[in-house]
Every structure is written in C-alpha cells, then in structure tokens.
C-alpha positions as CSV (number, residue, x, y, z in Angstrom):
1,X,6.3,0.2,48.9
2,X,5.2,-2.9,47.7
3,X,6.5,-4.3,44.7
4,X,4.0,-5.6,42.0
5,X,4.2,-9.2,41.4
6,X,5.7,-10.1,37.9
7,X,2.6,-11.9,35.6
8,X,4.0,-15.3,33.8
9,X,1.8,-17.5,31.2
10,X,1.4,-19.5,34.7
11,X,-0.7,-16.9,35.9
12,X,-2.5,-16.6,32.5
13,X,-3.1,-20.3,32.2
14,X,-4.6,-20.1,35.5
15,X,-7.0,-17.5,35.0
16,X,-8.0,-18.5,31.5
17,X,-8.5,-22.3,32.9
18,X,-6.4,-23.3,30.2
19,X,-3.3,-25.5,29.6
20,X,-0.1,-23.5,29.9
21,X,1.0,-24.5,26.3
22,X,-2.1,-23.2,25.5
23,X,-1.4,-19.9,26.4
24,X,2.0,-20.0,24.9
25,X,0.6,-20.6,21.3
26,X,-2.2,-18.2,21.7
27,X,0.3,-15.2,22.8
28,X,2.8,-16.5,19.9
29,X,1.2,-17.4,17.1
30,X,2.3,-21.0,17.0
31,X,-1.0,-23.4,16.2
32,X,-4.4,-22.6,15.5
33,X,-6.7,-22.2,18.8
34,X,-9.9,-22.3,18.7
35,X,-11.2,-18.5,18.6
36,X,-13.3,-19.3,22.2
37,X,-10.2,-20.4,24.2
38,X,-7.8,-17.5,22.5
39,X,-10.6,-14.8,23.2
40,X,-10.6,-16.6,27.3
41,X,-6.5,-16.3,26.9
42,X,-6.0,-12.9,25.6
43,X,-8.9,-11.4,27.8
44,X,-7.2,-12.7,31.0
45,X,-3.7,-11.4,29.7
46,X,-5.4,-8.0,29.2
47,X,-6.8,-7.7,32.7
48,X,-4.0,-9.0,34.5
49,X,-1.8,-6.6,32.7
50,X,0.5,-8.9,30.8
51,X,-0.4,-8.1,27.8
52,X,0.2,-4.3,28.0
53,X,3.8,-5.1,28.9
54,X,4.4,-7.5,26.3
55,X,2.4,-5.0,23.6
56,X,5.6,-3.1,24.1
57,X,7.7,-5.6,23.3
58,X,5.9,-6.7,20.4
59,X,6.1,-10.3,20.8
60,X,2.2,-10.9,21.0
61,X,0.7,-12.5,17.9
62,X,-3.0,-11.7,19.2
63,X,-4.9,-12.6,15.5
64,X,-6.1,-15.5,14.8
65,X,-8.3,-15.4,11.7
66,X,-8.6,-11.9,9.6
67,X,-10.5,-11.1,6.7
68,X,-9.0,-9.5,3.2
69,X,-11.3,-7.3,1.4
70,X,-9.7,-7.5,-2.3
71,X,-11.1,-6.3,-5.4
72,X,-11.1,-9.4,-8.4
73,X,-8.6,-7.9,-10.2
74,X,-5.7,-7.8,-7.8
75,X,-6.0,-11.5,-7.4
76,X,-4.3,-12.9,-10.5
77,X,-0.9,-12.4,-11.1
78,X,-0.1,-10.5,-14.5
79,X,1.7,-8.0,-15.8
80,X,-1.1,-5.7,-15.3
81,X,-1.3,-6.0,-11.6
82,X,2.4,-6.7,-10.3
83,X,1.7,-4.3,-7.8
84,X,-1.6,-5.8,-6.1
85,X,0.0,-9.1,-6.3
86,X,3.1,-8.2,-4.7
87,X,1.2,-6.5,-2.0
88,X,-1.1,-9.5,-1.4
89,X,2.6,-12.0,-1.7
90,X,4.1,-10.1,1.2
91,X,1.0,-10.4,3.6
92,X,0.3,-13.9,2.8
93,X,3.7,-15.0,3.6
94,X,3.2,-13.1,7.0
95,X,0.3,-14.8,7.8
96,X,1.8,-18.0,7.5
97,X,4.7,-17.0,9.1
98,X,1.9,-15.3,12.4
99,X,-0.3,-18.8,11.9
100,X,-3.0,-16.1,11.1
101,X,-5.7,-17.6,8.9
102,X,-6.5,-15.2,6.2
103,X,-10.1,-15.3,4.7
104,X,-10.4,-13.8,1.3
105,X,-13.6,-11.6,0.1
106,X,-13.6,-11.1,-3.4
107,X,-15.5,-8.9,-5.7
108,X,-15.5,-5.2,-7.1
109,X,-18.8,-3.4,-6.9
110,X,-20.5,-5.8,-4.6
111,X,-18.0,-5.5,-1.6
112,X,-20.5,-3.4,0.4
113,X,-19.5,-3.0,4.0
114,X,-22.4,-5.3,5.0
115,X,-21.2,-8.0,3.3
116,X,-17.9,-7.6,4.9
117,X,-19.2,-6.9,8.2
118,X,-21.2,-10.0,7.5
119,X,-18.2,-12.4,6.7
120,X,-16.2,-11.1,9.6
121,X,-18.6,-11.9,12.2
122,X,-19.4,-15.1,10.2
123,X,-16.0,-16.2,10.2
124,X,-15.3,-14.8,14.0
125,X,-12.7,-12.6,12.7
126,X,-10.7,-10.4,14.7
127,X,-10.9,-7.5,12.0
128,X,-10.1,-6.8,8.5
129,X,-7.5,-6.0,5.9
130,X,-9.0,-4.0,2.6
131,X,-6.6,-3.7,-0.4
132,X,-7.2,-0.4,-2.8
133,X,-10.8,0.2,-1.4
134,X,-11.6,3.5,0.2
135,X,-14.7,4.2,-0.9
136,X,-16.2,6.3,1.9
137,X,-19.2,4.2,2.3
138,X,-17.4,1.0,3.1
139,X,-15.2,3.1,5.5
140,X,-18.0,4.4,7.4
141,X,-19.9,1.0,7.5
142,X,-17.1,-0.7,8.4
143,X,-16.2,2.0,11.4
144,X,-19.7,1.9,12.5
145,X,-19.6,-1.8,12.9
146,X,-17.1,-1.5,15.4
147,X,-14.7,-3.8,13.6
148,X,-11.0,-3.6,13.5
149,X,-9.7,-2.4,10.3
150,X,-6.8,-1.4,8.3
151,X,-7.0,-0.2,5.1
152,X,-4.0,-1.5,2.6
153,X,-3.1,1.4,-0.2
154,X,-5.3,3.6,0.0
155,X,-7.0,6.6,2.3
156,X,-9.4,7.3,4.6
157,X,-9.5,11.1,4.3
158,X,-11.7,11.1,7.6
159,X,-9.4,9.6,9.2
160,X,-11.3,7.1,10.8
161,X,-10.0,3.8,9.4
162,X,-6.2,3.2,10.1
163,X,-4.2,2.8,7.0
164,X,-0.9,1.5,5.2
165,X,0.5,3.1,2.1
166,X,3.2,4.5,0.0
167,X,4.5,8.4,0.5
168,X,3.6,8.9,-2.8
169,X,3.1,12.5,-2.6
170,X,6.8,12.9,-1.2
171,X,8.0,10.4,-3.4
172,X,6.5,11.9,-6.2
173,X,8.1,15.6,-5.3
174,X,11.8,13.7,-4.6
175,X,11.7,11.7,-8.6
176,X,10.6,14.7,-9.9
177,X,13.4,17.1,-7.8
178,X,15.6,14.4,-9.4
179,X,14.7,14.9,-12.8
180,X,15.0,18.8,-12.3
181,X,18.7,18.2,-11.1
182,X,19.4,15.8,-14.6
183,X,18.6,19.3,-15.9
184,X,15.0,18.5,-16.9
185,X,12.9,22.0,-17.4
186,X,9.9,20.9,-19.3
187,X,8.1,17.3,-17.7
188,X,5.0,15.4,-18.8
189,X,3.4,13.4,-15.9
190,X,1.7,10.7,-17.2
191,X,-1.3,9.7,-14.8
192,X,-4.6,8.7,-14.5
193,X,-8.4,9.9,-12.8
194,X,-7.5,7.0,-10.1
195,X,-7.9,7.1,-6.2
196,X,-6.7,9.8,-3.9
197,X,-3.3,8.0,-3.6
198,X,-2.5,8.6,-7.5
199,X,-3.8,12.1,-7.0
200,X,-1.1,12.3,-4.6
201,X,1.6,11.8,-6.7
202,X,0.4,14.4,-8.9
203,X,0.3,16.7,-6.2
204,X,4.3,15.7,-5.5
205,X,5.2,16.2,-8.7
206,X,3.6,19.7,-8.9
207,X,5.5,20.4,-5.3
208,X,8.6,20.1,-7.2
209,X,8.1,22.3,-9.7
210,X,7.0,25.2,-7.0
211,X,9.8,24.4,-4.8
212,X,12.5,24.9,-7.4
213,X,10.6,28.3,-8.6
214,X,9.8,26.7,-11.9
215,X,7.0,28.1,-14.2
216,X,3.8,25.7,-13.4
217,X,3.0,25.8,-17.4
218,X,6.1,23.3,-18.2
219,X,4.4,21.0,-15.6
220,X,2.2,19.6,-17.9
221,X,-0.1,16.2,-17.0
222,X,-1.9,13.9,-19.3
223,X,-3.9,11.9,-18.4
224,X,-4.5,8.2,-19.6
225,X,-7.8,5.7,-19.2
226,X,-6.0,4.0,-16.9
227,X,-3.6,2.3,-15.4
228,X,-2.7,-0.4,-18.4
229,X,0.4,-0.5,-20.4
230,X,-1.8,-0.5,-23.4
231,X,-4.0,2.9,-22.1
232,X,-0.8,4.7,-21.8
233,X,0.4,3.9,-24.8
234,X,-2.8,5.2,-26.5
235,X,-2.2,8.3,-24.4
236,X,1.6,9.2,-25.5
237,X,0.5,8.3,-29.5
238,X,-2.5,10.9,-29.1
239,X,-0.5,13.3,-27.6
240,X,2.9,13.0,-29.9
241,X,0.1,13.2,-32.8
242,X,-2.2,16.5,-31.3
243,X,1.5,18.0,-30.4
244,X,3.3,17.2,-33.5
245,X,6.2,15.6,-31.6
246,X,7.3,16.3,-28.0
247,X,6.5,19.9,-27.9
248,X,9.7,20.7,-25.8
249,X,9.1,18.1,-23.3
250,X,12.7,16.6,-22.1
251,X,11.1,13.7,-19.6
252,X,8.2,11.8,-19.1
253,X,7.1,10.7,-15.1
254,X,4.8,8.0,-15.5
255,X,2.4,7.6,-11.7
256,X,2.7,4.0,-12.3
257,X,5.8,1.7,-14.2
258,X,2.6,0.3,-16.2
259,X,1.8,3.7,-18.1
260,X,6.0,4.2,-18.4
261,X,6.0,0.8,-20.2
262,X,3.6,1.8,-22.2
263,X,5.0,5.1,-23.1
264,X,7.9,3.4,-24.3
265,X,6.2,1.3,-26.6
266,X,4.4,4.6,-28.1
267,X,7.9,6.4,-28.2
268,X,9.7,3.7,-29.8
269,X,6.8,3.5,-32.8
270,X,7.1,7.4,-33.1
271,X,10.9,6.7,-33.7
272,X,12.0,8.1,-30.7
273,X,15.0,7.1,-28.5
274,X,14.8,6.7,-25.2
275,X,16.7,8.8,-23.4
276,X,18.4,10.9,-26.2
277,X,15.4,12.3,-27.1
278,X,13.1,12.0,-24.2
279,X,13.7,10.7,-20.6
280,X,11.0,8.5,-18.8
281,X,10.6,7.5,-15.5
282,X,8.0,5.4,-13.6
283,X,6.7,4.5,-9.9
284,X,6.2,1.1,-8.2
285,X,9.7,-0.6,-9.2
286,X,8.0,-3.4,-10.3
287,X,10.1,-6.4,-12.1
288,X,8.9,-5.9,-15.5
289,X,11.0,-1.9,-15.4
290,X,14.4,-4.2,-15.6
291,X,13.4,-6.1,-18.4
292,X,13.0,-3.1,-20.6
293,X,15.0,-1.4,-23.1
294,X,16.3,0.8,-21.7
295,X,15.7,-0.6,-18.6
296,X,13.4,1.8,-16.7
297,X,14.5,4.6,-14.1
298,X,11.8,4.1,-11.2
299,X,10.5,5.2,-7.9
300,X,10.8,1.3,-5.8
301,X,7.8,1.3,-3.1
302,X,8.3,-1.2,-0.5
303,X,5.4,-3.5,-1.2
304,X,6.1,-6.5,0.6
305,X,6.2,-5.1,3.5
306,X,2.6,-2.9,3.1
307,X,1.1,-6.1,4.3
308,X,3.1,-7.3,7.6
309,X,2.3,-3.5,8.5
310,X,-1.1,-3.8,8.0
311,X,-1.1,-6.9,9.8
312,X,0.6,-4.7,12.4
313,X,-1.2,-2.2,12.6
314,X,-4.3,-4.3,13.1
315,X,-2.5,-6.2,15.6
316,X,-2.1,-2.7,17.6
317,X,-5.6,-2.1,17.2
318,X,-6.8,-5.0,19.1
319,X,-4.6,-5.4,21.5
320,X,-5.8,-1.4,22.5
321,X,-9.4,-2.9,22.6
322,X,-10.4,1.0,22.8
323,X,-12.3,3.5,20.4
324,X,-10.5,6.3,22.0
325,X,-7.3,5.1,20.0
326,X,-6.4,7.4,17.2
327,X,-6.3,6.5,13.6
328,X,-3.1,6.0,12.8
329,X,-2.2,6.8,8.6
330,X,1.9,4.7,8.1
331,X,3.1,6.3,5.4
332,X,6.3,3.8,4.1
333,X,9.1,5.7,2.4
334,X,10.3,5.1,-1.0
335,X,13.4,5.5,-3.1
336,X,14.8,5.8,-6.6
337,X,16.4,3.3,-8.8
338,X,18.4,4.8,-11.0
339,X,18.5,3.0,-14.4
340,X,19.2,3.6,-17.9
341,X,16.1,5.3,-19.2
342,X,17.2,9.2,-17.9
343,X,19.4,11.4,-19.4
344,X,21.5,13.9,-17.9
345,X,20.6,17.0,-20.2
346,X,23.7,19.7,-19.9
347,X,23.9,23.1,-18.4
C-alpha cells in the first residue's frame, strides 16, 4: 500500500510559483499579499490537498480583504448603540489581529444587495460580513451573487445565508424561569416591533411562562417605539398612567438594557423603588447596566466574540469553495448577571 506523500508549503510554493515566505503569510495571515498571488497560493493548497488537512486544524487564515455591511447608526459609539459598537470592537480587533483588511459599507435604506455585491467585487473581496441586516431582499441578492456571506445578529429565516447571533430565545426563556424562581407571578416584557431576533426573545419569555404552567394573561408585553432609553421610558409612564400604577405586575424584563434604563428613569419619577416595589431586568449586559442605581440585573450576550465568529464562519465558507455546504445558523449562549435591581418576593 503506498503511503501518500505529506504536502509542505515547499510543495505549495512550488506549484503556486511563489516564494516559500510567501506561502507562509498567505496560509497565516501575517502581511498583506496581493489578492492575485493569495488566490494562485490557496488554489494550489486546495488541489494538492493541504488545505483540507490544515482546515481541520484551523490554522489557515484564508481572507484577505472582506467587506462589512453596517447600517449608519451602529457606527458611532453612544449610549444608544453600546451593543452594535461592541459587536463591531470585537471584529475589528480580529481583523487586525488575522491581517484581514476590512472595508466598511455604510448606509441604512440604500444598502441594496447590488451595491454590496458591487463593492465586493470592486474591492476583490473574499465575501462579506452584514451587522443587523436581514432584510430578505439583500439575502437573496447577496446568495444569488454567489458571494460568501455571514450575517452578524440577525436571521436568515430561509436559511440560505450563514449567520452569527445571540440565543436570545433560550436566553430569554432562562431570565424569565429566573424571575419565576425569585417568586415573580405577574411580568411585564418590555420590547419593541424590531427584527426577528427581538421577536425571539419574546417568544422565550412566553416559553417560560408555559413551561412553569403559568396563566398566559400575567405574561403581559408592552411594547415601546423602540429601542431608546428615552422610548422606553415614554412607554412605562404611559402605561403606569393608563394602569393607575403597576397593576399587580412584580417585575419588569426589558429585550434590551436600553428600554430597562429607561424604565428606571419612568419608575423612579412615578416614585417607585426599584426593587421593593417592582423588579427590572434587561438583556445585552452592556456597561451602562453597572452604573445604575440599582445597578441592573441582566442577560450578558457575548458580543465580542459575534464578530471573530463571523469571521469564522466566513473563513469555513471559503475554504469549502462549494454551494452544496449547508447554512450554518451559531447560536452563542448567554448568561445572567445577577445584580441589585431583583427582588426575591417570598413564598
């Protein structure tokens, strides 16, 4: 039985007509090649099968420039958009870290799939990274382009589009199971008409209520303009006024620590102490929930890692060079962070 020779960046460097230091930095990442001579390098690792045994390994860096699909308003960094911002931190510190350049597309509205098509094949990218869009149309227009993609916190219901996010339903269902073991009966989730993910958390916290055989009617949800401290503030006042106070409701679950912050602020101008007269809890874990008083019980999502997955995940999908891989949907897990704005209620 013969026994198959063992491929080396020699044999690459050979093949590729390349310098063997040149291989080395394409396969790792180290200095930016030109995307002619990496495309000669990683085709000739592909066919003589080094790069499938190395893929396992993961210790091929096989991007060199990607492009980041990012609505405007998760670009600066405020209060309003800790989340974004710590999403975007995480992946440009792993690009530096990959040597993977990272071209960014701005815009809301006019980030049609043609124009990202358009900038990927402009800029010779090797795919592309979209933060909070999942509009179907871009999806599809991006899928039928035959580009690379993963989609950052969000969902491709068809399943065509790989994808990074949060478990927010089951995160969702294990703060709210949480609140039900503090004793709580009667919960308001605070939320808002946002994407499929934030509908997921809703859908978490009404598994909770179902699997601890509680009556669906003291799962109430109101629902804010939107994601702003501000919004849900003018959400809890509206509702505190239409109810004439708390209406038996023993804890609040904000979908987002923005609307929990601004729940507090409504609660405290009602006179209401926080948590001897109403618990509240958020989701995201953001910085702003320990500066708070009481400083905020939360659901922490891992968001600086969301992009190095991503990034991952992309990676995966071009070393396959296939359209008979699968989507793949990476659901990260969260966890709670217990802090001072939940009561315990008795038995």
């Amino acid at each position: 039985m013969a026994v198959r020779k063992k491929v080396g960046i020699k044999d690459i460097s050979r093949e590729a007509g390349v310098a063997i230091s040149t291989v080395s930095h394409v396969l790792n990442g180290t200095a930016p090649i030109s995307a002619e001579v990496r495309a000669r390098v990683v085709d000739a690792a592909r066919r003589l099968g080094y790069l499938a045994e190395r893929q396992a390994k993961a210790t091929i860096t096989a991007l060199d420039t990607v492009v980041l699909a990012v609505p405007d308003d998760a670009i600066p960094e405020n209060e309003i958009n800790l989340f974004s911002w710590t999403v975007l931190n995480g992946l440009t510190r792993e690009c530096e870290r990959r040597g993977v350049r990272l071209v960014p597309l701005t815009g809301n509205g006019s980030l049609t799939a043609r124009k990202i098509v358009e900038t990927a094949q402009a800029e010779s990218a090797d795919g592309v990274l979209l933060l909070n869009d999942d509009r179907r149309e871009v999806l599809h227009g991006i899928c039928n382009a035959g580009i690379p993609a993963v989609l950052i916190n969000g969902e491709d219901q068809e399943m065509k589009i790989d994808s990074v996010t949060p478990g927010n339903r089951f995160a969702a269902q294990l703060a709210t199971n949480w609140l039900i073991s503090q004793g709580h009966r009667t919960i308001l989730h605070l939320t808002w008409e946002g994407r499929t993910t934030i509908r997921r958390r809703r859908d978490g916290f009404i598994d909770a209520f179902k699997a601890n055989d509680l009556p669906l009617a003291d799962a109430r949800v109101l629902h804010a303009g939107g994601y702003e401290p501000k919004l849900g503030e003018k959400a809890i006042a509206r509702w505190l006024a239409e109810s004439g106070g708390l209406d038996g409701v023993t804890a609040i679950f904000c979908a987002a620590d923005n609307l929990a912050l601004g729940a507090m602020r409504a609660l405290h101008a009602a006179g209401i102490r926080i948590p001897e007269n109403v618990s509240v809890m958020g989701f995201d874990g953001v910085a702003l929930g320990e500066l708070v008083t009481p400083p905020l019980t939360t659901v922490y999502v891992p968001l600086n890692q969301m992009g190095p997955e991503a990034l991952h995940l992309l990676e995966q999908r071009v070393l396959a060079n296939t359209t008979e891989r699968a989507a793949h949907r990476l659901e990260l897990g969260c966890k709670l962070v217990i802090r001072r704005s939940v009561a315990t209620l008795g038995g």
